[in-house]
N, C-alpha and C positions, 0 to 999 in steps of 0.2 A: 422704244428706248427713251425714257424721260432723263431731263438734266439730273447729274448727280451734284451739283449746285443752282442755285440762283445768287444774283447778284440786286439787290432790291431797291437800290437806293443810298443814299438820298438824290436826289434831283438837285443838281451844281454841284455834286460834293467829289468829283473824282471818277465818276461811272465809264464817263469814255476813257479815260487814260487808263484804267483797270481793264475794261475790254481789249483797247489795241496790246495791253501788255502781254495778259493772259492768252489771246492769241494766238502768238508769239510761241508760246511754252510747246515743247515735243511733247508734251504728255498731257495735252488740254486740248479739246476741242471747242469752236467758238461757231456760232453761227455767222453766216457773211453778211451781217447787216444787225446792228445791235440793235437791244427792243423789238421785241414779236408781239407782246401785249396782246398773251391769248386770254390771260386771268381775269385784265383788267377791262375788257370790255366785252359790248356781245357779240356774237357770231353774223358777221355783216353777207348781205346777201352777195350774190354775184354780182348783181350792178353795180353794191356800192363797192364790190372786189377791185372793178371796172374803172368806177367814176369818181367817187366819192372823194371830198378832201381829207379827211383825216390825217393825221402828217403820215401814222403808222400804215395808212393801203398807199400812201400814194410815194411810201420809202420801197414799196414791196414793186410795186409799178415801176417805177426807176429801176431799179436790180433786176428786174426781168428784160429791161430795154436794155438793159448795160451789157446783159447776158447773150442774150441774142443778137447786138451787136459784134459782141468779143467773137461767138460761134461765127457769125457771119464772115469774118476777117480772116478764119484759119487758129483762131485760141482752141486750147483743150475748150473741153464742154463740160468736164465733171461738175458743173457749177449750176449749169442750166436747169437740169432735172429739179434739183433744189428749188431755183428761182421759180421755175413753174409750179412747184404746189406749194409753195408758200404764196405767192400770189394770188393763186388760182384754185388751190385748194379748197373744199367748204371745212369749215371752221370746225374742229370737233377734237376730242381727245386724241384719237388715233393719228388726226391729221398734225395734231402737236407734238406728239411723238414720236411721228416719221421726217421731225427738221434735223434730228439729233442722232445721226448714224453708227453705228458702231464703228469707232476707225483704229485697228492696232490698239485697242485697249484706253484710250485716251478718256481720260476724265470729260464730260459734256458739260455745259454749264451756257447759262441766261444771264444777260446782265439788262434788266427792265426798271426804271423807277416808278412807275406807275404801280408797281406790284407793294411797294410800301405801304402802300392805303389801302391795301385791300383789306376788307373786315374780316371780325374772326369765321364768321360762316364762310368765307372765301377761301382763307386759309385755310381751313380743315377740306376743303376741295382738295386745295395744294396738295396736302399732305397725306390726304387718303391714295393722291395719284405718286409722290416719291416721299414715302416716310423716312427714307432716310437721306434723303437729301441735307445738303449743308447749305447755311444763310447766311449771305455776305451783304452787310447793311453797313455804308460809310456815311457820317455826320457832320455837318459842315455848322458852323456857329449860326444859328438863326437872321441874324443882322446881315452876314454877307450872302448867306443862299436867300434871301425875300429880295437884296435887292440886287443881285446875278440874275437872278428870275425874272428881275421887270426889265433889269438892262436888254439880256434877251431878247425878251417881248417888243419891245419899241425899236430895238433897232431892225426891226425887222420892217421893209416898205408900205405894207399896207397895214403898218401902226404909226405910221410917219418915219419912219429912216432914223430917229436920232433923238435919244434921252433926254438929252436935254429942252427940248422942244418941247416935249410932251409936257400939257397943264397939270400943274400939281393936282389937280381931282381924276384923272385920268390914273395918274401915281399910286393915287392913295388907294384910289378901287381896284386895282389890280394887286397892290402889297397888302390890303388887308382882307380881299376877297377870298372866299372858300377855298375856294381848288389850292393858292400858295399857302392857305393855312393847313389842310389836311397832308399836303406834302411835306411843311415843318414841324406837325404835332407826332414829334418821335418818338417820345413815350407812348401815346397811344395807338402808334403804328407798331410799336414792340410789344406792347401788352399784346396786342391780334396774334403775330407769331407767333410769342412765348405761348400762346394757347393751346400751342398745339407742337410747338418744337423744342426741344430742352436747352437746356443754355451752353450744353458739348457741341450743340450742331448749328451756334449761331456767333459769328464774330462779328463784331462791333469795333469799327474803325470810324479814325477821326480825323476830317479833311487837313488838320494841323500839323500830323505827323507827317503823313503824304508830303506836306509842303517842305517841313523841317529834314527829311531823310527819306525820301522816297526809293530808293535800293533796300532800304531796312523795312522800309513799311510793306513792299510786296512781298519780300522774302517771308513777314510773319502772314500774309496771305495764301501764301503757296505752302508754307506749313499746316497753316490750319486746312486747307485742301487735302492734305498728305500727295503732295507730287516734290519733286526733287525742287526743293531752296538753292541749292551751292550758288555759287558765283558766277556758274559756267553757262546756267542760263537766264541771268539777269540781265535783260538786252541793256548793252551801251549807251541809249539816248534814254535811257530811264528816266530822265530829268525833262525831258520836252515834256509842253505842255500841250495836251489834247483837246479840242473843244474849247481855247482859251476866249474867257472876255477880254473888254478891252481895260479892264482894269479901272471903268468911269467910277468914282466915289459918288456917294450921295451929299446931296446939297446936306449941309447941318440942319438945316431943320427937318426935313425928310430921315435923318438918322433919329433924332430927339424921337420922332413918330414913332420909326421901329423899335429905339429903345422903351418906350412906354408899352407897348403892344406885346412887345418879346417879354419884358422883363420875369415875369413871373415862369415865364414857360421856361426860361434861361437859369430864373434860380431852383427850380426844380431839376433839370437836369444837372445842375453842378450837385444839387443835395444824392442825383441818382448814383452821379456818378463817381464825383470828387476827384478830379485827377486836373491835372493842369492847364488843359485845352478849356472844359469849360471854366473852372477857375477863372481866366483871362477872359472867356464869352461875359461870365457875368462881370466881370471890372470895366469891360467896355462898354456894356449897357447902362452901368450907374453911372459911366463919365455924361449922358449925356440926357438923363432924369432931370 
């Protein structure tokens, strides 16, 4: 049983608060641990099932000790069987298929942002495995997701605990390094999909609505899913934020950087797209040319 959605991206743009939502929903199934990141890397062996750091074995590693603790205590276990082959599993299509159970009819679905960069030879993998799956890709303005992405990064202890610390070359190599550029090149991470998915089976949402009306912004999600929108199952704390940063602005010159670096890639998606969010991406970018 493969997802009959994925969730792709972007990376800072909304991913876990659309996870913990969706959830939620009686008629969605979610995996107990977001990002499986079977697309986007390769098949790691046992040991590094085991050992390895990778955030992705070593989130699958935690959820098996979580599991087996909870069992140990007197918890249900329905959980555990899961946690064991997703941990423990060898990596393969079948093994990708068996995270995703039949449960009561429930819509299955991935929420992974690494899957955004996956090239078009990747994609047609995708899609040779659920053609008819549906593509939930959310867009965040360039300029805040390059530097959420490094805030991230540094605050984390063995980057030094704290953004502000960090040498401005330390900055600049990680905002303008590959990895946060193929994560922000959204056009060309849409061209890949559009390659092989038609434009009925792929919603394009924009981190600005989410923020401006977030009850309204799922509901046109759970439409485009086709599962019940009403009111009745829009959870109450719809508005908490999930995964939040800490909200650090970038020094002005560090923005001036990203507005020069972004710009073009900013005014192409206003020309793709033309609607109001990026409208405002690119006015922001020219305040600081």
């Amino acid at each position: 049983m493969f997802p009959d959605f994925l969730g792709i991206g972007a990376q800072k743009a909304g991913t876990t608060w659309l996870h913990h939502n969706l959830a939620r929903h009686p008629q969605i199934w979610m995996p107990p641990t977001k990002e499986l990141h079977y697309f986007d890397h390769d098949p790691p062996s046992l040991r590094r099932r085991l050992f390895a750091k990778p955030a992705h074995l070593a989130t699958a590693r935690r959820h098996l000790r979580e599991q087996i603790v909870r069992t140990l205590r007197g918890a249900p276990d329905r959980d555990l069987g899961w946690a064991l082959r997703y941990c423990l599993g060898r990596r393969c299509d079948a093994w990708y298929a068996g995270l995703f159970p039949e449960e009561g009819g429930k819509k299955r679905g991935e929420i992974c942002p690494g899957y955004a960069r996956l090239s078009a030879e990747q994609v047609g993998r995708v899609h040779a495995l659920m053609p008819r799956a549906r593509i939930v890709y959310l867009l965040r303005n360039p300029l805040e997701r390059s530097w959420s992405a490094v805030a991230m990064r540094f605050r984390k202890p063995r980057f030094g605990g704290d953004v502000a610390a960090a040498s401005e070359e330390r900055l600049r190599a990680f905002m303008l390094g590959p990895k946060v550029a193929r994560h922000g090149d959204y056009l060309a991470n849409l061209a890949a999909w559009r390659s092989h998915y038609p434009e009925e089976q792929i919603f394009i949402g924009f981190f600005d609505r989410l923020r401006e009306d977030p009850r309204a912004f799922l509901r046109e999600i759970l439409e485009f899913l086709e599962v019940d929108s009403s009111e009745e199952v829009i959870p109450r704390d719809i508005e908490e934020r999930r995964n939040p940063g800490r909200d650090e602005r970038p020094p002005e010159h560090l923005l001036r950087l990203l507005a020069r670096h972004h710009h073009e890639q900013i005014r192409a998606l206003h020309a793709h797209f033309a609607n109001p969010w990026t409208e405002r991406w690119l006015a922001e970018a020219e305040r600081y040319l």
